[in-house]
MARLUM-935823 format. One record per residue: residue number from 0; residue in three letters; x, y, z of N, C-alpha, C in turn. Coordinates in steps of 0.02 Angstrom, whole numbers, m for minus. Example, Ala and Ser with C-alpha at 12.3 -4.5 7.8 and 13.67 -1.06 7.14 Angstrom:
<vopas>
{0 'ALA' {660 m284 390} {615 m225 390} {660 m165 390}}
{1 'SER' {642 m112 354} {684 m53 357} {645 2 394}}
</vopas>
This chain:
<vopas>
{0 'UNK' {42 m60 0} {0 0 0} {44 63 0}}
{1 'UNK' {10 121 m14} {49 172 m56} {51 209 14}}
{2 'UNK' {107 230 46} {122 281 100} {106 355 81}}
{3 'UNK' {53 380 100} {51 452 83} {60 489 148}}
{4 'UNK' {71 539 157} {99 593 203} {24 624 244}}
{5 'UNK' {51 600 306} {m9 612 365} {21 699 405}}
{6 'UNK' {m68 725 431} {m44 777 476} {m28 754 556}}
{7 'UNK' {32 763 560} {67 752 635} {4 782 692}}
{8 'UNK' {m3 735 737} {m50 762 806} {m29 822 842}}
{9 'UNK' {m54 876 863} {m15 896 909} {10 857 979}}
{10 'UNK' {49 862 995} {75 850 1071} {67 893 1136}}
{11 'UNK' {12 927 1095} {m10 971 1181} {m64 1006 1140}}
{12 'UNK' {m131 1021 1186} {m197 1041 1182} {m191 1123 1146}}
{13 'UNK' {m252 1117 1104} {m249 1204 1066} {m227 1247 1117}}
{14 'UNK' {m260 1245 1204} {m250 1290 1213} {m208 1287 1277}}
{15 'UNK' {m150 1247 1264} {m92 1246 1309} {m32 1292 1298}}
{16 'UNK' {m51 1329 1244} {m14 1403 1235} {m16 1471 1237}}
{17 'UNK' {m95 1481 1277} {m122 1531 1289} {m83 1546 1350}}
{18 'UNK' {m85 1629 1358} {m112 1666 1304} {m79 1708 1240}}
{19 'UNK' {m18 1679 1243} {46 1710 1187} {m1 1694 1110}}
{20 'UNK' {m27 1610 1127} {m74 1597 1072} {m116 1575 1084}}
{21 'UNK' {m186 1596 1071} {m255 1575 1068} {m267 1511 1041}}
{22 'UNK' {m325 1478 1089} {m334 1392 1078} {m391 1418 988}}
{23 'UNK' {m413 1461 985} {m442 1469 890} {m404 1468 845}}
{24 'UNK' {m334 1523 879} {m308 1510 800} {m262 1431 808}}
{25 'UNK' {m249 1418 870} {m196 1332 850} {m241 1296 815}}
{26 'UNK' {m328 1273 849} {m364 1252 813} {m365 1257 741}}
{27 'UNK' {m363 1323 699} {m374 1346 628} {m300 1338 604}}
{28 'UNK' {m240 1350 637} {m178 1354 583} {m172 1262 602}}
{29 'UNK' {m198 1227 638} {m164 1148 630} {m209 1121 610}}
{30 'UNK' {m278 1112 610} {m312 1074 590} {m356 1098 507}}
{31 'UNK' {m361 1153 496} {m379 1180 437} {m311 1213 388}}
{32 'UNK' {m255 1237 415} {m205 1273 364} {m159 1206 355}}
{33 'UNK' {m129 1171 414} {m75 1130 406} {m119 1045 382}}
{34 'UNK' {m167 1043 397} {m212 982 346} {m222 999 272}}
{35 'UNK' {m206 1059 263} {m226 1064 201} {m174 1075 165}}
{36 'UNK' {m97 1082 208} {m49 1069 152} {m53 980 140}}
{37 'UNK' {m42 951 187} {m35 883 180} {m88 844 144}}
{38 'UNK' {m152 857 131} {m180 862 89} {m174 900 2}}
{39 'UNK' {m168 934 0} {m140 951 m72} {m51 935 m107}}
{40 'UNK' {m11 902 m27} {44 896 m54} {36 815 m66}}
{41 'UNK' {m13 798 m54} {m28 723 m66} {m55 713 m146}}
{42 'UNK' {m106 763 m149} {m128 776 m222} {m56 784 m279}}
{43 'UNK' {m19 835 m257} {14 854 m304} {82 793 m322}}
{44 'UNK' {59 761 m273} {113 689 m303} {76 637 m328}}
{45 'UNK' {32 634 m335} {m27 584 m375} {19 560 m456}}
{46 'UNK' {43 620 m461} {62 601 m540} {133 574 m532}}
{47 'UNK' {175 572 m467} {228 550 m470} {241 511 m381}}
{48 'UNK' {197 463 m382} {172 436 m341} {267 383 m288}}
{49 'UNK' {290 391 m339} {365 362 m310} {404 398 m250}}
{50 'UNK' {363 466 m248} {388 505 m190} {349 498 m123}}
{51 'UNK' {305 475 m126} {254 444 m51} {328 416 m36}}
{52 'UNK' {375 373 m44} {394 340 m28} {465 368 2}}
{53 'UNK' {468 429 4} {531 488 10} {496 526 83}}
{54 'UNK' {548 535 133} {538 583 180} {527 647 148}}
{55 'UNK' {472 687 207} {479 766 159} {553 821 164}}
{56 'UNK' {592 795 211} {650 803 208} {701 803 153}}
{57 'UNK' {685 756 130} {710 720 57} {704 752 9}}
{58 'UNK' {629 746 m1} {602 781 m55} {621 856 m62}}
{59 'UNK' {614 892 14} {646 979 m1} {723 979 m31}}
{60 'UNK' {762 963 13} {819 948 m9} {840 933 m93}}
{61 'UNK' {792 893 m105} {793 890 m192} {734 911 m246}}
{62 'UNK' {732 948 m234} {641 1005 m232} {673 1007 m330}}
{63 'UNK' {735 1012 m352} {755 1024 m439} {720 962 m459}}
{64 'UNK' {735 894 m434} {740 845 m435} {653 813 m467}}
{65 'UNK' {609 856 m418} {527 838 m436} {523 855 m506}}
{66 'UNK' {458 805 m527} {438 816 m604} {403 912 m615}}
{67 'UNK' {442 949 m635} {432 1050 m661} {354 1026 m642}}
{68 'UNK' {305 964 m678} {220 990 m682} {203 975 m609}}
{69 'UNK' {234 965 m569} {233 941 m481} {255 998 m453}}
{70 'UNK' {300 1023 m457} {375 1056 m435} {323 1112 m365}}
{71 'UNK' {303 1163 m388} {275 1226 m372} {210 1188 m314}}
{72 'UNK' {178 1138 m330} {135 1115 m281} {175 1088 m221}}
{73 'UNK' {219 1045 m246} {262 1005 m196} {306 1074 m150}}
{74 'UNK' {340 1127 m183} {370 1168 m159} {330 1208 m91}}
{75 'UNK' {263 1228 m123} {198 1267 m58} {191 1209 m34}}
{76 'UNK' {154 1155 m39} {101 1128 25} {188 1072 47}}
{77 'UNK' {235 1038 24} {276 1010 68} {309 1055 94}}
{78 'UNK' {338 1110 84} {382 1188 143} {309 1188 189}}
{79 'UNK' {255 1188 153} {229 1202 212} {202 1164 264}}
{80 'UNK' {206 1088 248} {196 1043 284} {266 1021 360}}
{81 'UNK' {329 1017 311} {396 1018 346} {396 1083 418}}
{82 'UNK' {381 1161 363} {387 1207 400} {357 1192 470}}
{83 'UNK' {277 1173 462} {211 1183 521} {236 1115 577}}
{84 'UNK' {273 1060 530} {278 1003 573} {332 1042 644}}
{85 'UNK' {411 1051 621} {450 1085 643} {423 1136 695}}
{86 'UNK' {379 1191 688} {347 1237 732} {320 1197 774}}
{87 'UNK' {276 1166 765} {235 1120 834} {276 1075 872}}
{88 'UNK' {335 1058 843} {388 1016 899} {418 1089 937}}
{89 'UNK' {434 1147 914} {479 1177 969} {430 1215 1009}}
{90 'UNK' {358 1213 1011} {310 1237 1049} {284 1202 1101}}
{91 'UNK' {321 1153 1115} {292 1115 1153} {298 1138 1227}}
{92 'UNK' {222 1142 1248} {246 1160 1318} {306 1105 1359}}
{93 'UNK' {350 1145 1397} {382 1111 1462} {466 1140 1421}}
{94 'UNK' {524 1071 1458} {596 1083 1444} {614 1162 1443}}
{95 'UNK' {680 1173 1435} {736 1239 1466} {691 1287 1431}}
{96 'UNK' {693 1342 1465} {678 1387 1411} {729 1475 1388}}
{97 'UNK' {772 1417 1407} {826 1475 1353} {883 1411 1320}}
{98 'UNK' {926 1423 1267} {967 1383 1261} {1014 1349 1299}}
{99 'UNK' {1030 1300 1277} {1105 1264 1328} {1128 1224 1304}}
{100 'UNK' {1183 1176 1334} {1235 1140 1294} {1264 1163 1244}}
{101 'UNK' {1287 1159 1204} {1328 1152 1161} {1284 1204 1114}}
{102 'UNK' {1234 1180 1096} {1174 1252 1063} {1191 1315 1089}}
{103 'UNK' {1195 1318 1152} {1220 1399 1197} {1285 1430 1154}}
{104 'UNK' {1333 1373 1182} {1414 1390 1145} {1401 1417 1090}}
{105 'UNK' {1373 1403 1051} {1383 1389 962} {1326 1463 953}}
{106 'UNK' {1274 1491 1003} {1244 1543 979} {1283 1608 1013}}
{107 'UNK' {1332 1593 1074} {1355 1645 1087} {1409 1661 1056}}
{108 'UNK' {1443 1581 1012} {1515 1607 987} {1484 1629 892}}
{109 'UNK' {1439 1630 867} {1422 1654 797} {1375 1715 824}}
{110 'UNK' {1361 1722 853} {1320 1807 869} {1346 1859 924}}
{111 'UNK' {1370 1836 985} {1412 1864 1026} {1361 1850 1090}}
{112 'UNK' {1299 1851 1089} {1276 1834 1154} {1192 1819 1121}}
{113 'UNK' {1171 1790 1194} {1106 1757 1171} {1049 1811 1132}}
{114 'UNK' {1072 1856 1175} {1027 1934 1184} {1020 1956 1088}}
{115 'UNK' {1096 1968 1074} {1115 2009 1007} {1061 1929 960}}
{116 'UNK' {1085 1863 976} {1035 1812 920} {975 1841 933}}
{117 'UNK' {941 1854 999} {880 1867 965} {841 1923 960}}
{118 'UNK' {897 1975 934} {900 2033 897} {901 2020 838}}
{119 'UNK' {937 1981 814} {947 1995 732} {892 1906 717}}
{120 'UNK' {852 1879 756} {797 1837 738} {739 1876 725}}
{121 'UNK' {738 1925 776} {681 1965 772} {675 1998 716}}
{122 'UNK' {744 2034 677} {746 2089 644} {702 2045 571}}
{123 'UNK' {751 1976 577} {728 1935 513} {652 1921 498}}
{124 'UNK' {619 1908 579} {526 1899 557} {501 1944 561}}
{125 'UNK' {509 2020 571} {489 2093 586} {507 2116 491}}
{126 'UNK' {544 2095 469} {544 2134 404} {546 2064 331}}
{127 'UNK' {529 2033 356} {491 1985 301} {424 2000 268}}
{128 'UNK' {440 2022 192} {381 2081 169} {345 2026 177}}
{129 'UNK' {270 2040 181} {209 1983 162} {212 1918 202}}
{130 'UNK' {201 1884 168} {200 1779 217} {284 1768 210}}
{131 'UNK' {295 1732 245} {344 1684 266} {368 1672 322}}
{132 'UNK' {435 1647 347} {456 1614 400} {539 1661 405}}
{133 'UNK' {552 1667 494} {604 1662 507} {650 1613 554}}
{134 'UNK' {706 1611 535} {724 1554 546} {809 1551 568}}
{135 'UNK' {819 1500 625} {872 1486 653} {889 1409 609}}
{136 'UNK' {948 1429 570} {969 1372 529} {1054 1328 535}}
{137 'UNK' {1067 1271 520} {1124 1252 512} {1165 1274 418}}
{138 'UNK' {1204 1287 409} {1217 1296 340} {1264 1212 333}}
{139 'UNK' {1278 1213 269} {1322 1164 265} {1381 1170 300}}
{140 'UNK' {1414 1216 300} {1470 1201 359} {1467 1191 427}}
{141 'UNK' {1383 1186 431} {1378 1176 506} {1385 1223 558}}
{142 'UNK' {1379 1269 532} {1374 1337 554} {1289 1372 564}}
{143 'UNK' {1286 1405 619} {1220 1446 614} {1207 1488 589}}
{144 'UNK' {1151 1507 578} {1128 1579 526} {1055 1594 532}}
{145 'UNK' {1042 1642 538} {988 1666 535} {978 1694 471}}
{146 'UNK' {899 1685 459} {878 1719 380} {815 1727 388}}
{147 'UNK' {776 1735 324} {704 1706 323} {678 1675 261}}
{148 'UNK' {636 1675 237} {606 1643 192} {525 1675 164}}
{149 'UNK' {535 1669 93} {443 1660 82} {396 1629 73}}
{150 'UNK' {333 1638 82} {282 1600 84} {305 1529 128}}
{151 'UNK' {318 1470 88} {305 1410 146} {410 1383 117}}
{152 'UNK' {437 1426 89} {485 1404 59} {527 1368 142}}
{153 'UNK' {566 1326 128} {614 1265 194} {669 1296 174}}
{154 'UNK' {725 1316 209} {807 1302 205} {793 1231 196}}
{155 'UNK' {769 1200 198} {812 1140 172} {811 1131 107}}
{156 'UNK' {765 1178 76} {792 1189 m28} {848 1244 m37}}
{157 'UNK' {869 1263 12} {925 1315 7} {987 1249 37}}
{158 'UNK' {989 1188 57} {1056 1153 78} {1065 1166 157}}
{159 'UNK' {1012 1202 191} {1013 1202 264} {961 1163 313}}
{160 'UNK' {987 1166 376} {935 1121 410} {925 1145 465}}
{161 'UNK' {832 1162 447} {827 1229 521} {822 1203 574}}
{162 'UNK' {813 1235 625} {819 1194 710} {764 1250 754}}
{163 'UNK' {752 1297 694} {710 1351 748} {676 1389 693}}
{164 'UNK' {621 1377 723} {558 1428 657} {515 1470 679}}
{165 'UNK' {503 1535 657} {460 1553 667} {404 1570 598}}
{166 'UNK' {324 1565 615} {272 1562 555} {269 1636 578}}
{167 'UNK' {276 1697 523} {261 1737 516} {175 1754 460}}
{168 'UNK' {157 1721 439} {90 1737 373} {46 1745 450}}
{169 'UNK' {1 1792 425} {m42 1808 463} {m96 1767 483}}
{170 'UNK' {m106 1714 452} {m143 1661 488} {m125 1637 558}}
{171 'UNK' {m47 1654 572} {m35 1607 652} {m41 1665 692}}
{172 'UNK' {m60 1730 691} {m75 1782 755} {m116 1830 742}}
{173 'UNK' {m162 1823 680} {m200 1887 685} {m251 1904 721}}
{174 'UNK' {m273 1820 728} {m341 1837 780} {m316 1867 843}}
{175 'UNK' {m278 1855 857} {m244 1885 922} {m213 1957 914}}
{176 'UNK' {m177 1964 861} {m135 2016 862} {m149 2075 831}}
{177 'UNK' {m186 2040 755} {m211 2104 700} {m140 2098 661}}
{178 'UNK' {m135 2185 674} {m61 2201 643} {1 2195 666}}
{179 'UNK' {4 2170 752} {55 2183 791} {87 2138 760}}
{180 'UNK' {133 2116 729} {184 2065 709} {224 2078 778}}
{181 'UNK' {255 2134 765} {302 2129 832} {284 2100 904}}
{182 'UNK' {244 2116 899} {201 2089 992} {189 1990 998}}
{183 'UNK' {176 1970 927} {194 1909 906} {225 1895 944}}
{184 'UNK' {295 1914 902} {379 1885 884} {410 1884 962}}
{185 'UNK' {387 1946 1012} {410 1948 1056} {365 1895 1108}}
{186 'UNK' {320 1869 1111} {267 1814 1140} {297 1747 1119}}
{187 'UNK' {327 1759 1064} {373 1691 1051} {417 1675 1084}}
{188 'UNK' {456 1707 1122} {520 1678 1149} {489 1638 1219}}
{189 'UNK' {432 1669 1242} {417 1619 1286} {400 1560 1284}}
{190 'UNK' {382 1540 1222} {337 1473 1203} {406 1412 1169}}
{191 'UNK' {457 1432 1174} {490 1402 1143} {523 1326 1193}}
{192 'UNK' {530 1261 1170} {551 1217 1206} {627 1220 1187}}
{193 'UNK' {690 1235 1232} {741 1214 1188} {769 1170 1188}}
{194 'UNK' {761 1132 1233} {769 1070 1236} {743 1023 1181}}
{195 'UNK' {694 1038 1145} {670 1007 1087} {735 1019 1005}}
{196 'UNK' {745 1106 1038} {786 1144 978} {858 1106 971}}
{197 'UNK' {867 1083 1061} {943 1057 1054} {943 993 1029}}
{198 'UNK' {900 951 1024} {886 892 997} {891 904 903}}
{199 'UNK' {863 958 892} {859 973 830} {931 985 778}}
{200 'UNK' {963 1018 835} {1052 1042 833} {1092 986 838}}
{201 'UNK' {1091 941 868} {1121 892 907} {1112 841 835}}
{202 'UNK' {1058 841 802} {1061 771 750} {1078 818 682}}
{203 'UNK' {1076 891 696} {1104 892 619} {1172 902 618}}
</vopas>
């Protein structure tokens, strides 16, 4: 039987993130936005059905690689399936909530202190015109970096492997926020598990 790509459960209740995030919108961005990538990224491999059989990891990573009449479907609903999976693991309520181990070292010796990273994280999801993501990444040398991205696009079609995301498109805070992006971004640092992040660091 043909493996097609399921939406991950959450691991903690809509509204075990209130009130940084409202139990409506987790309800609406996981069960209506992030079902419906995995749903249309299921569609859009119908015609090249050999990739059910590929992690979505895989598949970003080799995003040239998909059949061009796939390419653009697989690119939105799998970034955005990878992206939403990734967010709901480092949200998890509980574990450290600032960095440590070896993750600490490695953000104080590429930025200069924890403070200045999440200065220039912020700067990255505060001026991301329109939808997308900012993001704490590994590059190939194994090095960190901060950037961002559009719409549902992964570093991992850029050759990186993120460990820390943030969903900037206005579906994950407007009911709450409106226009505040910033009031977001800054509600984020509390919700973050890093202990999940260092797990994330640790295997890439």
């Amino acid at each position: 039987m043909t493996k097609i790509f399921e939406l991950p459960a959450l691991k903690f209740t809509f509204d075990a993130l209130e009130p940084a995030i409202d139990a409506r919108t987790m309800e609406i961005h996981h069960g209506k936005h992030h079902a419906a990538y995995v749903a249309n990224l299921n569609k859009a491999l119908e015609s090249a059905p050999e990739y059910y059989e590929h992690t979505i990891t895989d598949i970003l990573r080799n995003i040239q690689s998909v059949p061009e009449a796939s390419r653009t479907a697989v690119r939105n609903n799998g970034g955005g399936h990878a992206n939403h999976t990734l967010f709901w693991d480092i949200l998890q309520p509980g574990g450290s909530k600032l960095p440590h181990a070896s993750l600490a070292k490695m953000i104080d010796s590429t930025f200069g202190s924890y403070d200045a990273f999440v200065e220039k994280f912020n700067q990255a999801a505060l001026t991301r015109f329109g939808s997308g993501w900012a993001w704490l990444a590994l590059d190939a040398q194994k090095k960190l970096y901060v950037y961002s991205t559009a719409n549902q696009d992964s570093p991992l079609m850029d050759g990186q492997t993120p460990i820390l995301g943030l969903d900037v498109w206005e579906h994950a805070y407007y009911l709450n926020y409106q226009n505040r992006r910033a009031d977001y971004i800054k509600a984020f640092w509390g919700l973050i598990n890093w202990d999940v992040v260092q797990q994330a660091y640790e295997a890439a």
